[in-house]
ROVEX-739574 format. One record per residue (C-alpha): x, y, z; residue number from 1; residue in one letter. Coordinates in Angstrom, 2 decimals. Layout:
BEGIN
X,Y,Z,NUM,a
...
This chain:
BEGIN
0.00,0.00,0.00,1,x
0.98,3.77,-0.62,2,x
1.10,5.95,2.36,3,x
0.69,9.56,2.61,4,x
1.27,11.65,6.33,5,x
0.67,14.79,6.31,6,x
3.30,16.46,8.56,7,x
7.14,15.84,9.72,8,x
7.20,16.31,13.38,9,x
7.77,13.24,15.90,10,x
4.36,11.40,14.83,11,x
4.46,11.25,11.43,12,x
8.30,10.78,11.23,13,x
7.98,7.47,13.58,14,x
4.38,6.34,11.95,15,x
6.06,6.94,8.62,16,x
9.48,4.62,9.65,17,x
6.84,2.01,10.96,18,x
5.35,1.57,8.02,19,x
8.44,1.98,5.08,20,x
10.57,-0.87,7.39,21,x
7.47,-2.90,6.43,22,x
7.69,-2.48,2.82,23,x
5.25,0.08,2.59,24,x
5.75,3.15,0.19,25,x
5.59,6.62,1.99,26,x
5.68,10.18,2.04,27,x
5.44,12.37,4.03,28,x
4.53,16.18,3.48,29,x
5.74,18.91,5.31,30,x
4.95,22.68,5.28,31,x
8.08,23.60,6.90,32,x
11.94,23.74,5.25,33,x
12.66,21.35,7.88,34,x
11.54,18.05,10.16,35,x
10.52,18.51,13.76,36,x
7.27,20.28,13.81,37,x
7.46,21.82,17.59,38,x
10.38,19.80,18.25,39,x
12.61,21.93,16.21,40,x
15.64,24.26,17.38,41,x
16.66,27.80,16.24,42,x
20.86,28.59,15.73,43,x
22.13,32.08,16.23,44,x
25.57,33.07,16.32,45,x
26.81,29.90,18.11,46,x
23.77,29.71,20.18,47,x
21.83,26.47,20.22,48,x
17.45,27.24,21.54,49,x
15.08,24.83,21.26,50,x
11.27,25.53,21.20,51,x
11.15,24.93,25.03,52,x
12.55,22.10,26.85,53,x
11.74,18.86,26.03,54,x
12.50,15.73,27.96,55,x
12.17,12.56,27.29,56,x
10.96,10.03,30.02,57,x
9.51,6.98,30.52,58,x
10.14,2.88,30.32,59,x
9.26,2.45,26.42,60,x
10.57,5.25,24.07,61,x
14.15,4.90,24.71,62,x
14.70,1.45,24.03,63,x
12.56,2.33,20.79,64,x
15.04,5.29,20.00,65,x
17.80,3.28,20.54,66,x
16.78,0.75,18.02,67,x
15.61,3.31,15.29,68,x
18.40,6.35,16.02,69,x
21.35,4.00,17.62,70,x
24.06,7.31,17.19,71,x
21.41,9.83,19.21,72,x
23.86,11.12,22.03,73,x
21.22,11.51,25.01,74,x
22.02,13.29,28.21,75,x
20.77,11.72,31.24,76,x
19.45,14.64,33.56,77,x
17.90,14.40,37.35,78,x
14.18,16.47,37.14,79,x
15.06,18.09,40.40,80,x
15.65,21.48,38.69,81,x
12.03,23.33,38.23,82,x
11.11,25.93,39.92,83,x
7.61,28.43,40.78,84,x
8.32,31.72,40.88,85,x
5.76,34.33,42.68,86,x
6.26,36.57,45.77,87,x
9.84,36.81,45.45,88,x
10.46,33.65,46.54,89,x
11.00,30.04,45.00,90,x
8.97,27.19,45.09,91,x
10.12,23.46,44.11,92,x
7.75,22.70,40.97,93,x
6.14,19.85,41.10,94,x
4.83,21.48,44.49,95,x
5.90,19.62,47.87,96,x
4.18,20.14,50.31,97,x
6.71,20.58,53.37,98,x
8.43,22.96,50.96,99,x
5.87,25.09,50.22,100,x
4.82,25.43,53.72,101,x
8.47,26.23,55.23,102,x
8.41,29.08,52.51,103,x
5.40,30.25,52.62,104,x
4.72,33.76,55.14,105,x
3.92,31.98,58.93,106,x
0.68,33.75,59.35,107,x
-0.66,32.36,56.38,108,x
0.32,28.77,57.30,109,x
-2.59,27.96,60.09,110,x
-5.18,28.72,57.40,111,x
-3.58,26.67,54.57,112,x
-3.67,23.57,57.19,113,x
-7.28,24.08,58.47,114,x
-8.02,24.39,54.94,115,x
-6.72,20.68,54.20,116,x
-8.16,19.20,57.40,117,x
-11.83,20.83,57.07,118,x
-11.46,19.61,53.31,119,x
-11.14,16.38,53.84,120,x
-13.48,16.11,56.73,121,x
-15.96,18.28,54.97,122,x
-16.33,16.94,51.42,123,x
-18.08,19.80,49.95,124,x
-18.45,18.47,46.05,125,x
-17.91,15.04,45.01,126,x
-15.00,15.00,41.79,127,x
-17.53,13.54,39.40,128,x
-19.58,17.11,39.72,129,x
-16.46,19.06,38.70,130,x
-16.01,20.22,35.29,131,x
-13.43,22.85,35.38,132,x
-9.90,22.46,36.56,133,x
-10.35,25.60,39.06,134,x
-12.62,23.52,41.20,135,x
-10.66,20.52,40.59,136,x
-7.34,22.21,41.65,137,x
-9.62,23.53,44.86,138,x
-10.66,20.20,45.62,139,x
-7.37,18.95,45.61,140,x
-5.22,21.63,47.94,141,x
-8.29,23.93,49.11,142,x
-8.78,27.10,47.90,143,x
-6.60,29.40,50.07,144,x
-3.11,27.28,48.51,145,x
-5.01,27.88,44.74,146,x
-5.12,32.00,45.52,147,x
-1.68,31.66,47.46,148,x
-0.04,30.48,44.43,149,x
-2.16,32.36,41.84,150,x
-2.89,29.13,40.16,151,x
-5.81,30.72,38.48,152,x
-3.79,33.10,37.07,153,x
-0.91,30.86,35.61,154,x
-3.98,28.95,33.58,155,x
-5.69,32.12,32.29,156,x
-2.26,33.12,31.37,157,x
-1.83,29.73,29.68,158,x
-5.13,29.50,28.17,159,x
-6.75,32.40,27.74,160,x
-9.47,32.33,29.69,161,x
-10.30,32.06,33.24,162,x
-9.79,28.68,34.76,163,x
-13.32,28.38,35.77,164,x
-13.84,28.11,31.66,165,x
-11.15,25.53,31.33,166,x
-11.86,21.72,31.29,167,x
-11.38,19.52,34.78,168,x
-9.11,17.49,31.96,169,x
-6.09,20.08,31.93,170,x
-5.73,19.79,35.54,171,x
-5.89,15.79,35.73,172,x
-3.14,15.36,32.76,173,x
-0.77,18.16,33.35,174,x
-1.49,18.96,37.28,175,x
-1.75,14.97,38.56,176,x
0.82,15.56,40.96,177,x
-2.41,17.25,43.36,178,x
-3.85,14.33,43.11,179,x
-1.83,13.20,46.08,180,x
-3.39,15.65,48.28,181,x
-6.88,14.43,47.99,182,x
-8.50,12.52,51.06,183,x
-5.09,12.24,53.00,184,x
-3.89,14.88,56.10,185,x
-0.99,17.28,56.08,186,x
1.17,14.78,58.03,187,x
0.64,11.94,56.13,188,x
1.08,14.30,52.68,189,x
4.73,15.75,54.18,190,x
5.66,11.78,54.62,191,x
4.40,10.97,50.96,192,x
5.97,13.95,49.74,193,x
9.18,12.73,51.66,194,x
9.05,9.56,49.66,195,x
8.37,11.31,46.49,196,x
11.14,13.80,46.45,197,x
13.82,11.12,46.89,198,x
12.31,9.16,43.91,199,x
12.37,12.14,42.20,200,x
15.79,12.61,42.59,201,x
16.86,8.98,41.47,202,x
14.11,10.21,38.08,203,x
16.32,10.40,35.36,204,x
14.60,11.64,31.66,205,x
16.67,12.40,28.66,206,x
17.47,15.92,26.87,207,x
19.45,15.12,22.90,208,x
22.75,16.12,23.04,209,x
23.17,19.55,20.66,210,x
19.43,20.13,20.49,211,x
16.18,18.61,20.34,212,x
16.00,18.88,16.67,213,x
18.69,16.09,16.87,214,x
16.08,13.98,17.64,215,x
13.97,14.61,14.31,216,x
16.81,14.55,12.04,217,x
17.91,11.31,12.92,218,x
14.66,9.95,13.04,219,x
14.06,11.64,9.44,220,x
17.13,9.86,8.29,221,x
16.26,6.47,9.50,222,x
12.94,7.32,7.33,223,x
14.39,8.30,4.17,224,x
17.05,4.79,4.09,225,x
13.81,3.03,4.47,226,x
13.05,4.81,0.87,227,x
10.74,6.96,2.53,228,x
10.49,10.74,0.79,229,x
9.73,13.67,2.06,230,x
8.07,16.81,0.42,231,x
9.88,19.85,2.22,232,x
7.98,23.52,1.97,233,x
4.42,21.77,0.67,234,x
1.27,23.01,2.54,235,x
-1.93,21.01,1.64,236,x
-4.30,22.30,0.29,237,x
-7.32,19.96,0.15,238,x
-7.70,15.76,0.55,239,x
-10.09,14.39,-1.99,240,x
-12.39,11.49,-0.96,241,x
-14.58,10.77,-4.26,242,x
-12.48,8.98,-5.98,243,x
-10.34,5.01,-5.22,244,x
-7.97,5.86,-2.81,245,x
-6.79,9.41,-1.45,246,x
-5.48,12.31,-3.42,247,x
-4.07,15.01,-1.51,248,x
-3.49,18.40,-3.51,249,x
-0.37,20.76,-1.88,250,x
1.41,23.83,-2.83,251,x
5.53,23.08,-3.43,252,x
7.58,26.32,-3.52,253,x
4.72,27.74,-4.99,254,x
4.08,25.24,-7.56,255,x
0.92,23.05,-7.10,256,x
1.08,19.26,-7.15,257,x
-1.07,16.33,-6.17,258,x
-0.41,13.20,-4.63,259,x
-2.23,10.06,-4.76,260,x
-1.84,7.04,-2.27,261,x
-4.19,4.41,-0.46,262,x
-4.21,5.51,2.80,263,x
-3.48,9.20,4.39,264,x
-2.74,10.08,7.76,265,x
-2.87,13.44,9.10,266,x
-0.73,15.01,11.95,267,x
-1.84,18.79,11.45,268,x
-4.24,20.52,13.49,269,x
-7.07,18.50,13.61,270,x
-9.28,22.12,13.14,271,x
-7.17,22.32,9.84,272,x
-7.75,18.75,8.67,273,x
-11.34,19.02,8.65,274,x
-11.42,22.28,6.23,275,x
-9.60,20.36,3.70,276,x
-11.71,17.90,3.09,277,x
-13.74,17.05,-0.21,278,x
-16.43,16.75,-0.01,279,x
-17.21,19.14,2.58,280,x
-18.37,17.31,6.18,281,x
-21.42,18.93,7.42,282,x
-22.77,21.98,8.57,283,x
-22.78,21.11,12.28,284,x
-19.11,19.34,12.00,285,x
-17.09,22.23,10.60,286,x
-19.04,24.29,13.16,287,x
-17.47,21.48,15.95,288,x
-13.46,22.16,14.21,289,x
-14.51,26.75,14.62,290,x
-15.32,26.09,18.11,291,x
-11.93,24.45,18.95,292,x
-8.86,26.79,19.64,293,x
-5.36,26.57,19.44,294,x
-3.52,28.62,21.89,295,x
-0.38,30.55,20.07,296,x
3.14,31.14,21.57,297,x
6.02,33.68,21.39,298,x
9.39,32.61,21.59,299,x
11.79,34.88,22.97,300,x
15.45,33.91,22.33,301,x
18.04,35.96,24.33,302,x
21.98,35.49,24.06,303,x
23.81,36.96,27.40,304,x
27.38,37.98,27.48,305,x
28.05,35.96,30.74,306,x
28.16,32.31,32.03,307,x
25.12,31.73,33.86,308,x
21.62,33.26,34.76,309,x
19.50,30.80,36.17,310,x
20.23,28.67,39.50,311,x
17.66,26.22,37.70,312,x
16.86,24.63,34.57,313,x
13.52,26.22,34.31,314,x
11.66,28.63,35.89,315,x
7.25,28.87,35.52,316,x
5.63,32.64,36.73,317,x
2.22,32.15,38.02,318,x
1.83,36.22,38.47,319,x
-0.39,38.22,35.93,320,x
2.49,41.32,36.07,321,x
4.79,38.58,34.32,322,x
4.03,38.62,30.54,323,x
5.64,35.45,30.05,324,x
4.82,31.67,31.78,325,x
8.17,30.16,31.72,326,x
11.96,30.37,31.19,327,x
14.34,27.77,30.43,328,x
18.53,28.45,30.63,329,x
18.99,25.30,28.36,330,x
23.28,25.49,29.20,331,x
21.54,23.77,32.30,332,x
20.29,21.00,30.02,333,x
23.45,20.69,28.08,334,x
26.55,23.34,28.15,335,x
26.73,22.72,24.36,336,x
23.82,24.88,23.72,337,x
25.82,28.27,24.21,338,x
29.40,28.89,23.88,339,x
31.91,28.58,26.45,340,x
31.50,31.71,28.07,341,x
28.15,32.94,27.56,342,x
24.47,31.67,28.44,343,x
21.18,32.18,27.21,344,x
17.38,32.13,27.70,345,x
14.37,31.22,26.40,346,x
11.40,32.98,26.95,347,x
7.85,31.71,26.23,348,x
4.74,33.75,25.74,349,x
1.79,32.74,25.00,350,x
-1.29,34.33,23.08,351,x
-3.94,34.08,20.59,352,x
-2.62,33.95,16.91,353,x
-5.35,36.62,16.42,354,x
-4.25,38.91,19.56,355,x
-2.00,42.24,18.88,356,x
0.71,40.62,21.10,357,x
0.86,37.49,18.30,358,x
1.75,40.89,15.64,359,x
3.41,43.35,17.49,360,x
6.83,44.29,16.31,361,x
9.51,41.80,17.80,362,x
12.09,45.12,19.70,363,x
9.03,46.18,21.68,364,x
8.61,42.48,22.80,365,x
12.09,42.47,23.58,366,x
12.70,45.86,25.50,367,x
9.16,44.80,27.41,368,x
10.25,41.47,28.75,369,x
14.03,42.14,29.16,370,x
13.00,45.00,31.53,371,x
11.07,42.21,33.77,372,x
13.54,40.04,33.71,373,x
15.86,42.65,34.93,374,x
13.53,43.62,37.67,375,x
13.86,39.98,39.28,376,x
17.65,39.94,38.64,377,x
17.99,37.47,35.99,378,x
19.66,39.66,33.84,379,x
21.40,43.11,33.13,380,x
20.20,44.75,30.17,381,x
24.22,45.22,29.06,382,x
24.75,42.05,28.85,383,x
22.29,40.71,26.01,384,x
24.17,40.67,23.41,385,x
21.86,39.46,20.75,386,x
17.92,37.82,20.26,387,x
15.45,36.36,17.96,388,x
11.82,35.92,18.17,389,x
9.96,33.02,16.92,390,x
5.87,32.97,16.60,391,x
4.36,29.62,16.53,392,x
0.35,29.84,15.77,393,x
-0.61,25.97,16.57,394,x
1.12,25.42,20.52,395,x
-1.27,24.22,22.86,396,x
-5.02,22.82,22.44,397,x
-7.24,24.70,24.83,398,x
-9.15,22.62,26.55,399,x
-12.60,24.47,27.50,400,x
-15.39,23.26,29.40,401,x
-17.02,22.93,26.07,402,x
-14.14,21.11,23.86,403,x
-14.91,17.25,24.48,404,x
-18.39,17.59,22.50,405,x
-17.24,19.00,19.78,406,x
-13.99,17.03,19.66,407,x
-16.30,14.15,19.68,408,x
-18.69,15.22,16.60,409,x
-15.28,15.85,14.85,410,x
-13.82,11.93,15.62,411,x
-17.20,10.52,15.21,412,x
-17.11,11.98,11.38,413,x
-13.20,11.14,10.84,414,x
-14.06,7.71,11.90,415,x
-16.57,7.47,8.97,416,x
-13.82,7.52,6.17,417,x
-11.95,4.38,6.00,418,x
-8.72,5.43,4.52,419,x
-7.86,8.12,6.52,420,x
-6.49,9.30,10.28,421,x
-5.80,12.09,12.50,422,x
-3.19,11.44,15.52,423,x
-0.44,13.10,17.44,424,x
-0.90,16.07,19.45,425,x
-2.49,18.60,16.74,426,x
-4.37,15.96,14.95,427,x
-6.14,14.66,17.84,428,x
-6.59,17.53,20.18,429,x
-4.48,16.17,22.63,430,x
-2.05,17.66,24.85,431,x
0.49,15.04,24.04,432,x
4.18,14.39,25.67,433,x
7.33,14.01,23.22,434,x
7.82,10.49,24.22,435,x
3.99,9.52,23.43,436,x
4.01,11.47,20.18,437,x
6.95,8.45,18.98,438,x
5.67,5.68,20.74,439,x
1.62,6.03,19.45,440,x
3.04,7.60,15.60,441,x
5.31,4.07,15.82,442,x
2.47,2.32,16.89,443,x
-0.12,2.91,14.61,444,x
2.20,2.45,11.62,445,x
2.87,-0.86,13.36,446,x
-0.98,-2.12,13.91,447,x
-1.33,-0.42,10.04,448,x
1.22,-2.67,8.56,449,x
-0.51,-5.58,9.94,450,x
-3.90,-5.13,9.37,451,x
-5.59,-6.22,5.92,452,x
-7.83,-3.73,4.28,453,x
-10.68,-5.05,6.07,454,x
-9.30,-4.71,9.97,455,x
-7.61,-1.15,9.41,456,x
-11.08,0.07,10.18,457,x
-11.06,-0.97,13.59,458,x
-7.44,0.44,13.95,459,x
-9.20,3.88,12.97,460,x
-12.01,3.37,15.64,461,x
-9.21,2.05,18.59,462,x
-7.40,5.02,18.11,463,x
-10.11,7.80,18.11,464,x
-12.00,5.59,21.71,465,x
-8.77,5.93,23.17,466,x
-8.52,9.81,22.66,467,x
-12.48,10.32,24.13,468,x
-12.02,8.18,27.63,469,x
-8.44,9.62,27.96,470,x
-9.36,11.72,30.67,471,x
-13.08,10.50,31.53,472,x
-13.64,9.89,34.78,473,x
């Protein structure tokens, strides 16, 4: 069978190896001049960024890396290096309890402890009533720890919107950790939180040597020795359904082509997916893909004329007066990032794609956030000696209160076409981590190899199930 993935990042790269090691002719198509999608890395002058930090973690992907990318030089790091900024102060991120507490002001400590004892004693909502990740967070630390560390505002700043409008799924995917503090006392939390912080410690995840986009390349070379091809600078255009097969229309270098293959799978923003389609889904579908948003995301990239900034690897600001949501001194990931005697940082905004901020002119963005980071002490404004700013339009899925329903209505039509599907973190909605984007784009091409015409329905269905109960409780 012929293949056709829309999209080079980490899905459709290990999807697309899957299926040309089993004989299968593929290509994949790819917008940008290069492989990655958000897993890409900017050079200036001798200085190495990549779009945020990205670690790799868990008991499956490396043995798979090791088998598909055997030269990848990883770096084994300990995750003990996060930090919460707010108040002037530092807090150890993911939060720990006893730590919080011994920084926190004393006065305000006998109400954060009555409010975990008269939580648990009182239940006041049950979890299945919660929809929104502001109650869910309240439920699980009580709402005087939620104001103390302006948790509320961190997620509007994230998102968009207040948390109260954001989905109870956010919180149990990307906040777990609170999950801890549910139905269990202060004491016995500091003990757990004891016992997690030295297992923490012995954590080790993975950061590629030189950059993530490392990772990519050598994932896109394993690809292309398998006689896969790619299509570099091509944005689709529009997927045609009527006649035997697929035939995907795209724009090279300016120059339109089409491609035709058996079976198409799509890694681009889901939202995006469904517009290209011929014919046209229904009124109430492409009304579904309008109602889903994409949250966008400035990158700030700032060379420094000294050796180090940050005590940490990367800092999050919870505080509305901070523009920006995190910053990452990636020398502390791997000193080959900047040279010898300078450092850098990376500073990550985010917005909508439609906002001013998303257009305004990159020196004001600059002078704005350079003077904050000078106000904490990060930095002296004589000592940046050069920056870049990147704007990314498709970051992070917002989850509303609302998206599940129409994510739904959108999988329940995809899952009506037999030759075609959407995965990875833009094509299924889904706030995915690096390591999952390779191990589910691997599996699929896997389960796609082996399945006769007949069965690679199911495949289709097994896939789209798994994204709805993801995070129903």
């Amino acid at each position: 069978m012929k293949f056709i993935i829309l999209g080079a990042g980490l899905s459709g790269l290990s999807c697309g190896i899957a299926l040309a090691r089993n004989g299968h002719e593929t290509i994949i198509i790819e917008k940008a001049p290069e492989v990655g999608g958000l897993a890409r890395s900017h050079r200036i002058d001798g200085y190495t960024f990549d779009y945020g930090p990205h670690f790799l973690f868990g008991p499956k992907v490396l043995p798979l890396l090791n088998e598909l990318t055997p030269e990848l030089d990883l770096i084994p790091l300990k995750r003990t290096q996060e930090r919460i900024y707010f108040r002037n102060r530092y807090f150890k991120f993911p939060f720990d309890p006893k730590d919080l507490l011994s920084h926190m002001e004393t006065a305000k400590i006998p109400g954060v402890l009555s409010d975990l004892f008269f939580k648990r004693i009182f239940k006041e909502s049950k979890e299945s009533s919660i929809n929104n990740v502001e109650d869910w967070v309240i439920h699980s630390v009580g709402k005087r720890i939620y104001d103390y560390m302006s948790l509320g505002g961190y997620i509007k700043n994230l998102y968009g919107i207040p948390a109260t409008e954001v989905s109870k799924d956010w919180g149990v995917q990307k906040l777990k950790f609170l999950a801890r503090w549910k139905n269990i006392n202060p004491f016995q939390l500091a003990l757990k939180a004891l016992r997690e912080e030295k297992h923490l410690k012995s954590q080790v995840v993975n950061y590629p040597h030189s950059g993530i986009d490392r990772l990519a390349t050598h994932l896109a070379d394993e690809f292309i020795n398998r006689r896969g091809k790619i299509h570099f600078n091509s944005k689709a255009i529009s997927i045609d359904l009527k006649q035997e097969g697929i035939s995907v229309r795209f724009l090279s270098d300016g120059k339109e082509e089409k491609a035709r293959g058996d079976f198409l799978i799509s890694t681009i923003p889901i939202t995006n997916l469904l517009k290209m389609i011929s014919p046209s889904p229904h009124g109430e579908t492409l009304r579904s893909a309008d109602s889903l948003r994409y949250r966008a995301l400035l990158l700030l990239f700032v060379c420094l004329r000294k050796e180090k900034a940050l005590d940490y690897q990367c800092i999050y600001f919870t505080e509305s007066k901070f523009p920006f949501r995190r910053i990452t001194e990636f020398k502390n990931l791997d000193k080959t990032m900047a040279p010898k005697t300078r450092t850098s940082l990376c500073v990550e905004i985010t917005c909508f794609e439609n906002e001013e901020l998303f257009r305004r002119d990159s020196e004001t963005i600059f002078k704005d956030v350079t003077q904050q980071l000078e106000s904490c002490g990060f930095i002296k404004k004589d000592e940046v000696e050069n920056y870049s700013l990147l704007r990314i339009p498709y970051a992070y899925p917002i989850y509303d209160i609302q998206y599940n329903k129409a994510l739904d209505e959108l999988l329940n039509y995809l899952g009506s076409i037999d030759r075609l599907i959407s995965i990875g973190r833009q094509g299924l909605f889904s706030y995915n981590t690096m390591s999952n984007s390779i191990l589910s784009g691997y599996d699929l091409g896997q389960k796609l190899s082996a399945a006769g015409e007949n069965e690679m329905k199911s495949v289709i269905q097994d896939i789209y199930e798994e994204r709805k109960e993801k995070y129903s409780s």
